[in-house]
Residue frames relative to the residue before (quaternion, step in Angstrom):
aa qw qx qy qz dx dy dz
X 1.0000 0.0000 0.0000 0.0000 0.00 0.00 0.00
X 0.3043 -0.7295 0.6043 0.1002 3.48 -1.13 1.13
X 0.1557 0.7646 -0.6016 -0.1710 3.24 -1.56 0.30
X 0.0751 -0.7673 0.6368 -0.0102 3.56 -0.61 1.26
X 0.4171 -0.6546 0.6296 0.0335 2.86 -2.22 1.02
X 0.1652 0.8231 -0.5389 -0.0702 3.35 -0.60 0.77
X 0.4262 -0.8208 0.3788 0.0344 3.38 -0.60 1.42
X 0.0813 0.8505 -0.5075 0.1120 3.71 0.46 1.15
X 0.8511 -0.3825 0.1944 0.3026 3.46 -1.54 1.22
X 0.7580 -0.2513 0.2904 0.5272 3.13 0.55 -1.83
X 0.7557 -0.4461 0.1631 0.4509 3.68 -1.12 0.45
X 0.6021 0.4801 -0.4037 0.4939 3.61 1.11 -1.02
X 0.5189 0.5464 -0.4912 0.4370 4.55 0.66 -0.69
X 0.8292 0.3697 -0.2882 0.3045 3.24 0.75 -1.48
X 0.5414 0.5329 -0.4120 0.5032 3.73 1.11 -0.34
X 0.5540 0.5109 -0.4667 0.4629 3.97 0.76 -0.82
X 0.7685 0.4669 -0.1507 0.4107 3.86 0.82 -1.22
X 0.4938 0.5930 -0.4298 0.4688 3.27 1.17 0.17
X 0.6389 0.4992 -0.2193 0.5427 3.42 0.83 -2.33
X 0.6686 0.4464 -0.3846 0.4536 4.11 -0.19 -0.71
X 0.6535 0.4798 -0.3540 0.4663 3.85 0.17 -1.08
X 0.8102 0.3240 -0.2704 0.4069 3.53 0.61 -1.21
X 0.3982 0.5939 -0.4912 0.4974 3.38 0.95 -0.09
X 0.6424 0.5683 -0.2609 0.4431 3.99 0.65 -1.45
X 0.6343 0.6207 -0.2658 0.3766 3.07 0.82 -1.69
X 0.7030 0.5103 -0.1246 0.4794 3.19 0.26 -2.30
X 0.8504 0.4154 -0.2566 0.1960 3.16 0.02 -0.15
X 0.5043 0.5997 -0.1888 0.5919 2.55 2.03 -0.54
X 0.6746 0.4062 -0.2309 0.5716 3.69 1.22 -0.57
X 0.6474 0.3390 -0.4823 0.4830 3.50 0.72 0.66
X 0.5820 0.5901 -0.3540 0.4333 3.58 1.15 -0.60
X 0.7386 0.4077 -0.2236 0.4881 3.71 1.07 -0.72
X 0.6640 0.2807 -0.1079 0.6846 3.97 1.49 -0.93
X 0.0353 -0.6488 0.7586 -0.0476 3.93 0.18 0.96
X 0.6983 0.5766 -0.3621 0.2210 3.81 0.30 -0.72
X 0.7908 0.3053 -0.0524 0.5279 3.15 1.34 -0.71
X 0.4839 -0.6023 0.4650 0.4323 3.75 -0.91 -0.17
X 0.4728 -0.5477 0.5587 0.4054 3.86 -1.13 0.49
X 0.2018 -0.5369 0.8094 0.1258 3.63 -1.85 0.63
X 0.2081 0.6324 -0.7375 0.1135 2.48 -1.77 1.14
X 0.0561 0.8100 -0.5677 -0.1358 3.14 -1.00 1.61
X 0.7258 -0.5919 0.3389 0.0896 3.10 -2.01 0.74
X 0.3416 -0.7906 0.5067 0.0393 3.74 -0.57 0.58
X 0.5924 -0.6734 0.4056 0.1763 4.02 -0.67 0.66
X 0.6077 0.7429 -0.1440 0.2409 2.92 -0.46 -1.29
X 0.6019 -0.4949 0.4583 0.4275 4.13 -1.04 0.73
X 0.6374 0.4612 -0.3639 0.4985 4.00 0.33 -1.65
X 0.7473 0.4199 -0.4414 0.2651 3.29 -0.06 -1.46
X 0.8081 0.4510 -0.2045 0.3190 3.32 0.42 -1.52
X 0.5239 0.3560 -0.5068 0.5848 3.83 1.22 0.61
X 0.7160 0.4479 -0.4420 0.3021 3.67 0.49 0.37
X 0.4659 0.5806 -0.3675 0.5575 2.96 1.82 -0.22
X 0.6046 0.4642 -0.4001 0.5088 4.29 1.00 -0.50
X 0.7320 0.3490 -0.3800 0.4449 3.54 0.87 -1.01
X 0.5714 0.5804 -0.4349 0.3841 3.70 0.70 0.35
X 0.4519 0.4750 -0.4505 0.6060 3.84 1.48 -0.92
X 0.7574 0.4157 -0.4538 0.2185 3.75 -0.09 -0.74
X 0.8853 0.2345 -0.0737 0.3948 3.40 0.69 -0.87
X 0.1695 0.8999 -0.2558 0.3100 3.25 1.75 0.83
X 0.7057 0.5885 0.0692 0.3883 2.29 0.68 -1.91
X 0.7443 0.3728 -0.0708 0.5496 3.43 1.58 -0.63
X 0.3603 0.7849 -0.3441 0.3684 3.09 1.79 -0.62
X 0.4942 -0.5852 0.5598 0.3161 3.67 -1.50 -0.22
X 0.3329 0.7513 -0.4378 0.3647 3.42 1.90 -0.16
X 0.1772 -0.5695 0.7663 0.2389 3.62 -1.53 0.64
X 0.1143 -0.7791 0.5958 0.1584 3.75 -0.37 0.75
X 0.2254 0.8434 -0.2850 0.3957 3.26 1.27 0.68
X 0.6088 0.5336 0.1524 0.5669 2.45 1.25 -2.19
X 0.7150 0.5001 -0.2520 0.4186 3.57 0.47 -0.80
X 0.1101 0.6231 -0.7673 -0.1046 4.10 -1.38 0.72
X 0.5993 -0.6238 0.5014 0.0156 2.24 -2.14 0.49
X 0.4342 0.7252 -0.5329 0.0414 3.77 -0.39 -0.48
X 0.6584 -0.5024 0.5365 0.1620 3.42 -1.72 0.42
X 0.3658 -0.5785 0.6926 0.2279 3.68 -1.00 0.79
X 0.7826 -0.4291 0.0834 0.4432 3.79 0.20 -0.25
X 0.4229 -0.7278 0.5303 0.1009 3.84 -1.07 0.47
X 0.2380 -0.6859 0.5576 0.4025 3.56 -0.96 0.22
X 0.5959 -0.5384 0.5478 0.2346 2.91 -1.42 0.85
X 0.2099 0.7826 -0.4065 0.4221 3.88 0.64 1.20
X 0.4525 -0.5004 0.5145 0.5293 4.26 -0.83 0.35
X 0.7034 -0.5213 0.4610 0.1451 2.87 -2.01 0.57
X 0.7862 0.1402 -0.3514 0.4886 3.24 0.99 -0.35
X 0.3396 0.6664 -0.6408 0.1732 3.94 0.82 0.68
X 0.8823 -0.2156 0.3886 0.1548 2.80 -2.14 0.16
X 0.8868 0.2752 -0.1227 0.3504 3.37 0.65 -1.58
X 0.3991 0.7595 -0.4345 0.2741 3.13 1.99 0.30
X 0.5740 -0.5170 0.4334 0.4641 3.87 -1.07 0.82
X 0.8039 0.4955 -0.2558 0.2070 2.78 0.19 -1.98
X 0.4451 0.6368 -0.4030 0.4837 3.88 1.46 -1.11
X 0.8591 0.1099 -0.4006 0.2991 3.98 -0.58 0.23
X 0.4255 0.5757 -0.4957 0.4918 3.59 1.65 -0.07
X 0.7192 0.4351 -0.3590 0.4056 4.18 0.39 -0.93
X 0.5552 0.5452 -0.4775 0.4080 3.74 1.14 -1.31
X 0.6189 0.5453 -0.3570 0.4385 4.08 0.79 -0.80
X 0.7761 0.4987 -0.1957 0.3327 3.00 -0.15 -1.64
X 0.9292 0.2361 -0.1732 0.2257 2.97 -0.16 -1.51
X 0.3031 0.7277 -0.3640 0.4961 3.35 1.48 0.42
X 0.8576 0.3365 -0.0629 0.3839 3.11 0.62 -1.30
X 0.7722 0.4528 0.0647 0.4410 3.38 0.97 -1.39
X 0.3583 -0.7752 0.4045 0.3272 4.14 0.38 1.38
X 0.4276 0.7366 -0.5181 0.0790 3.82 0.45 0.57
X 0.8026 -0.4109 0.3765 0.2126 2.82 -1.87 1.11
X 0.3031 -0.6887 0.6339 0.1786 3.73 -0.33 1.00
X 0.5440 0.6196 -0.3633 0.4338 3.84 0.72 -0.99
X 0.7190 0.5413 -0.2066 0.3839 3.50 1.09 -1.94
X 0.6046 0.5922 -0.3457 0.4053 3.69 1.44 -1.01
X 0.0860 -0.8432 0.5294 0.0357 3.22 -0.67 1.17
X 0.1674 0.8484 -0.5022 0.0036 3.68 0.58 0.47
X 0.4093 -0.6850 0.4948 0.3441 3.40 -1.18 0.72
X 0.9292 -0.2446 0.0621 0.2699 3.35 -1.66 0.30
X 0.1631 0.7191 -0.6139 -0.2818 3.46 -0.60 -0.38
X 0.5196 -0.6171 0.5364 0.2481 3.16 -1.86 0.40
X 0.3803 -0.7325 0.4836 -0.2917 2.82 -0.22 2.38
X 0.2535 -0.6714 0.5989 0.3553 3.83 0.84 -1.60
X 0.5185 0.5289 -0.5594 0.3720 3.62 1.01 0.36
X 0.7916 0.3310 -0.0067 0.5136 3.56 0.78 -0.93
X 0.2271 -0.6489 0.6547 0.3141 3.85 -1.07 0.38
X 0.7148 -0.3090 0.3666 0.5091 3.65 -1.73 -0.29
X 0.7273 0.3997 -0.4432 0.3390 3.51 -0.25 -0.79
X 0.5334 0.6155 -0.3719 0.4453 3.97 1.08 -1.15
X 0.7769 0.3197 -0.2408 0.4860 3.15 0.21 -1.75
X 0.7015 0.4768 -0.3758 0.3732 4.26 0.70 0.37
X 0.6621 0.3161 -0.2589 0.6283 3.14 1.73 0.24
X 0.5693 0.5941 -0.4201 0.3827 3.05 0.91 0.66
X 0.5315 0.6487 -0.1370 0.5272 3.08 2.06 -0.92
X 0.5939 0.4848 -0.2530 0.5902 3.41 1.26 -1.32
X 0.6057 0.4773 -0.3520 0.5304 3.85 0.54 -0.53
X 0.6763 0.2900 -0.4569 0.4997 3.88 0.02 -0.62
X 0.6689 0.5660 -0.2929 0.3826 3.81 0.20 -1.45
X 0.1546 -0.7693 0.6180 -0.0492 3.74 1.24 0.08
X 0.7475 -0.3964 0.4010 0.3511 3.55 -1.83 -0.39
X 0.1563 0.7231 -0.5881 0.3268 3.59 1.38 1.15
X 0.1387 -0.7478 0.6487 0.0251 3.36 -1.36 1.08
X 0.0915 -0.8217 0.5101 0.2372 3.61 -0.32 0.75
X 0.4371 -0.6712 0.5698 0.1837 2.79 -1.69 0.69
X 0.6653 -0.0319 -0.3221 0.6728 3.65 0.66 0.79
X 0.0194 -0.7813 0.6216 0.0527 3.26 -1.59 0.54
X 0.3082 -0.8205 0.4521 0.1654 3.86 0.51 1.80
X 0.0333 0.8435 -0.5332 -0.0549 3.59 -0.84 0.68
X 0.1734 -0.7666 0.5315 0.3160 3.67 -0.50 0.43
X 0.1635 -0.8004 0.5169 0.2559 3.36 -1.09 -0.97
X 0.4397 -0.7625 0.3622 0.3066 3.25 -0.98 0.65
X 0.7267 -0.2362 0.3642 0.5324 3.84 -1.11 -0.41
X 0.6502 0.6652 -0.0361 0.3653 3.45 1.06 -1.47
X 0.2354 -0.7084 0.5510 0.3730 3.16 1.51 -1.07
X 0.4953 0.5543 -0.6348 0.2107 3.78 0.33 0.42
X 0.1396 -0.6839 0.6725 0.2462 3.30 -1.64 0.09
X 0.7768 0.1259 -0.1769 0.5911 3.68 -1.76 0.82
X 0.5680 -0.5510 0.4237 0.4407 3.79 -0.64 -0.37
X 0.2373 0.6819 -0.5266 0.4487 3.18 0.41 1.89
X 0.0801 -0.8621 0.4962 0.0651 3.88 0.44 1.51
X 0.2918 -0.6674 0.5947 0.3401 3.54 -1.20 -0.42
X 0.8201 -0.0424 -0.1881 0.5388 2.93 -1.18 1.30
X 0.1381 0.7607 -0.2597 0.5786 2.51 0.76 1.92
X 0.2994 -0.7575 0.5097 0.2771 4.40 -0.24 -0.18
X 0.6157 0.4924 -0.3875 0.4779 3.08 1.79 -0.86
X 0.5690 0.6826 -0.3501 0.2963 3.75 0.78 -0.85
X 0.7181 0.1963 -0.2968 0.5981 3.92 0.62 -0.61
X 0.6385 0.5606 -0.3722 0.3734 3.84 0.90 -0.19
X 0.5182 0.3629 -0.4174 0.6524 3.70 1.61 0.03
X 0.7163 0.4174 -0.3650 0.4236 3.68 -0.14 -0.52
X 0.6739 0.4077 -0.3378 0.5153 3.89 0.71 -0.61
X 0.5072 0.7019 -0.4412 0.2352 3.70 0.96 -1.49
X 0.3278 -0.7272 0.5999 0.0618 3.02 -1.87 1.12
X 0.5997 0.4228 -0.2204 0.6426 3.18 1.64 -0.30
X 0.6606 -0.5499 0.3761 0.3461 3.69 -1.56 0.31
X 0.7957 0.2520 0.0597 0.5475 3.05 1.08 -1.60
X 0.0590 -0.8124 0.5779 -0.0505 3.36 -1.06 0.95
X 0.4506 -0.6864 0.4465 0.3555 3.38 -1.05 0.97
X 0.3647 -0.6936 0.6186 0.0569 3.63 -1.11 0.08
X 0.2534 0.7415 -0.6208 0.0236 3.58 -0.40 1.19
X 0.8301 0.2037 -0.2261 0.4672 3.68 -1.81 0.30
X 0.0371 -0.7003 0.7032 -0.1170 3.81 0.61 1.52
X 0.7567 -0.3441 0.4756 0.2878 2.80 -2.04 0.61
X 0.8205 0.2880 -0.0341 0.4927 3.06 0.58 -2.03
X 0.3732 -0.5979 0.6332 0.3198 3.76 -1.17 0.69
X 0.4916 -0.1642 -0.8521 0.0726 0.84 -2.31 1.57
X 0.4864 -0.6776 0.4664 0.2945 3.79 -0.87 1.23
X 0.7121 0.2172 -0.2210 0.6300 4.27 0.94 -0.31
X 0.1126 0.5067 -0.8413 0.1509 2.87 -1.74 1.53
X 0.3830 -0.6844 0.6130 0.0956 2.80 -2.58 -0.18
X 0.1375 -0.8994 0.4146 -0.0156 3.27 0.20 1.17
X 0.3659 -0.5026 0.6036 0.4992 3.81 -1.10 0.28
X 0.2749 -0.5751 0.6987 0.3248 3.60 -1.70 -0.69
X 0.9130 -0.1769 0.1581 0.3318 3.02 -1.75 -0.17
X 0.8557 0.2931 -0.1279 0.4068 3.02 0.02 -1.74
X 0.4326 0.5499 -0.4561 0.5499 3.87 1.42 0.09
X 0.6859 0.5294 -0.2881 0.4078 3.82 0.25 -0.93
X 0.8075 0.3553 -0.1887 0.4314 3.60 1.02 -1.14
X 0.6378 0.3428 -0.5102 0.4641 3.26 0.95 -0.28
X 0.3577 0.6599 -0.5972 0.2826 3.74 0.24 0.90
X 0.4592 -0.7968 0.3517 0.1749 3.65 -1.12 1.06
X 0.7029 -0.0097 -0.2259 0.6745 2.80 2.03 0.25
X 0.1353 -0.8126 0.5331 0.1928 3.53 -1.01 0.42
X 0.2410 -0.8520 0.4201 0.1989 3.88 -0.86 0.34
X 0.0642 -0.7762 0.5514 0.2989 3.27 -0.19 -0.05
X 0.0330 0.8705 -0.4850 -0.0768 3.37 -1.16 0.33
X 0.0700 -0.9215 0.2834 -0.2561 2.99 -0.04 1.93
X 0.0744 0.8651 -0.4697 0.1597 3.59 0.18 1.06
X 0.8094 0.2839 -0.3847 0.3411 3.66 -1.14 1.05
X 0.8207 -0.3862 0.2455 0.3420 3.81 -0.99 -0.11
X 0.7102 0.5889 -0.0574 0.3814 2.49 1.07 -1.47
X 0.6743 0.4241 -0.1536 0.5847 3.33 1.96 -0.46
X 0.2990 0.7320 -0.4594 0.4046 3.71 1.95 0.06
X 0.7716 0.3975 -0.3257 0.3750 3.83 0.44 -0.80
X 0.7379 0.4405 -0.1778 0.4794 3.70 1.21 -0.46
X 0.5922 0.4542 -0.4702 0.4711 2.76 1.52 0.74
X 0.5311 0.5845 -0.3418 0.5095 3.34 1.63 -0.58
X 0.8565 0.2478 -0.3238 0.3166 3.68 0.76 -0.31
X 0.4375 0.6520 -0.4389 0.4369 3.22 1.98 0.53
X 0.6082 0.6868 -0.2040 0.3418 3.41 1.05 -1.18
X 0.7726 0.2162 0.1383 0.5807 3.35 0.84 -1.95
X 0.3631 -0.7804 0.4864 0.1505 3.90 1.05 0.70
X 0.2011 -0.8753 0.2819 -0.3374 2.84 0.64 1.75
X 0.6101 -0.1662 0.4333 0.6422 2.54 0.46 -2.07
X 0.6219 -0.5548 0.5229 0.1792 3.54 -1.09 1.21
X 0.5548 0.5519 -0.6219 0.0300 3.26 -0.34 0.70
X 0.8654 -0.0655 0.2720 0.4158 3.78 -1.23 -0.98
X 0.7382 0.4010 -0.1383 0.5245 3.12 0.05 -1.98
X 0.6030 0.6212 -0.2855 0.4110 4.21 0.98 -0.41
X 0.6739 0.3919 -0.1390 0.6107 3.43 1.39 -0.51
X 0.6022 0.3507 -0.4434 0.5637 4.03 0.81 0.30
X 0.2178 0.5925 -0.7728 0.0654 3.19 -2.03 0.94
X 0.5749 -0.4664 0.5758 0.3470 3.67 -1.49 0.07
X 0.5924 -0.4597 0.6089 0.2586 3.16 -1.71 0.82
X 0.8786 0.0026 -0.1081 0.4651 4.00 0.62 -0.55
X 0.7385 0.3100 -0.1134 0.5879 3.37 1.38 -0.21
X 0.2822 0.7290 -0.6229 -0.0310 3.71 -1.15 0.61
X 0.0262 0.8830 -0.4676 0.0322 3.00 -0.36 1.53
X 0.3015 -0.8085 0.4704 0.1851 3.26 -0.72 0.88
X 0.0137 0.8613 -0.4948 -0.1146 3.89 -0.58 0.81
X 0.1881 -0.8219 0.5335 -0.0670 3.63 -0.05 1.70
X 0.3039 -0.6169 0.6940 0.2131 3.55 -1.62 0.17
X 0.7440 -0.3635 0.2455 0.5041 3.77 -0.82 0.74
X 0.7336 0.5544 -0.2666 0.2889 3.78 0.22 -1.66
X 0.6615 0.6375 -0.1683 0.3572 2.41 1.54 -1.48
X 0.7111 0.4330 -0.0746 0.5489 3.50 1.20 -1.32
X 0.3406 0.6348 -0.6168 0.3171 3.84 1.30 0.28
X 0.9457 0.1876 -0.1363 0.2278 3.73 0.24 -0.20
X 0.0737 0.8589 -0.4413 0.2493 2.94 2.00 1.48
X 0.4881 -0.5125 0.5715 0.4153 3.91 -0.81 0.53
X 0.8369 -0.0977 0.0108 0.5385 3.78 -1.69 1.61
């Protein structure tokens, strides 16, 4: 397993460098697995979602069968379906406009509807996601070092890392909305590649104590089975280890 750093200007370099790689990526995983459909899950977040526009832009041209391509969400608040604070709502406002994917392929996790409580709608998710292994798996992170909606010091924190199940329900986050749904640990790692994607000052300490085990947190305990690659803007990297 590799892990490389690549250190870009600012947040818009790093979203431009996200949408290009996966294009690279994706494409390379259909050219080697013709048998199967690429996995790729998805990530929140300001960076993500201008890489998810600079992807509607140059998709579409790509060698990608987006056909070929699912979707799903490291984690989601647990929130109606058509609010605002859903992850998945600015990755789709992009995408699916733009890009021939497979409604079948769109894997979003619950919303809170009233058909389901959190825990239902977190084993229900673990049930669709079956023994799927993605083969990229976008991650942001917080100030905090969390990753997906995994806090430190925290219930979710030894419950992803202990967790027998993929997904796990998440009450009284740090961050509002108090219910979400997160992968855990051992979903995240048996990915074949993981990204981080990380842009501004404010995220310079949590990379210095993910990176260089530091400090216990969250975002310290995810990597790819063959790839962990971190993609940072200068600020970000002011406090990478050497």
């Amino acid at each position: 397993m590799s892990t490389e750093f690549a250190v870009l200007a600012d947040g818009d370099a790093v979203a431009e460098a996200i949408a290009e790689r996966l294009i690279t990526a994706l494409t390379a995983v259909q050219r080697d697995h013709p048998e199967r459909n690429a996995q790729l899950a998805l990530t929140g977040g300001r960076i993500a979602t201008r890489a998810y526009q600079r992807l509607a832009v140059d998709g579409p041209g790509s060698a990608v069968d987006w056909s070929r391509v699912e979707l799903w969400w490291g984690d989601e608040r647990f929130v109606a379906a058509d609010s605002e604070d859903r992850n998945d709502r600015g990755a789709l406002e992009s995408l699916i406009p733009a890009l021939p994917l497979v409604e079948a392929n769109i894997h979003r996790m619950p919303a809170d509807d009233g058909s389901v409580d959190l825990d239902a709608a977190a084993a229900a998710y673990a049930d669709e996601l079956g023994d799927i292994s993605f083969d990229i798996c976008l991650l942001g992170m917080g100030p905090d070092g969390h990753v997906a909606s995994v806090f430190p010091d925290h219930p979710s924190f030894q419950g992803s890392l202990a967790a027998s199940t993929d997904v796990i329900a998440v009450r009284d986050s740090p961050k509002p909305p108090p219910l979400r749904i997160s992968l855990t640990h051992p979903a995240i790692n048996r990915s074949a590649a993981v990204w981080f994607t990380v842009s501004g000052a404010d995220k310079a300490d949590a990379v210095g104590w993910a990176t260089s085990g530091s400090k216990n947190v969250p975002a310290g305990h995810a990597q790819g089975t063959e790839e962990t690659l971190w993609l940072l803007d200068q600020e970000a990297a002011a406090r990478l280890p050497g």
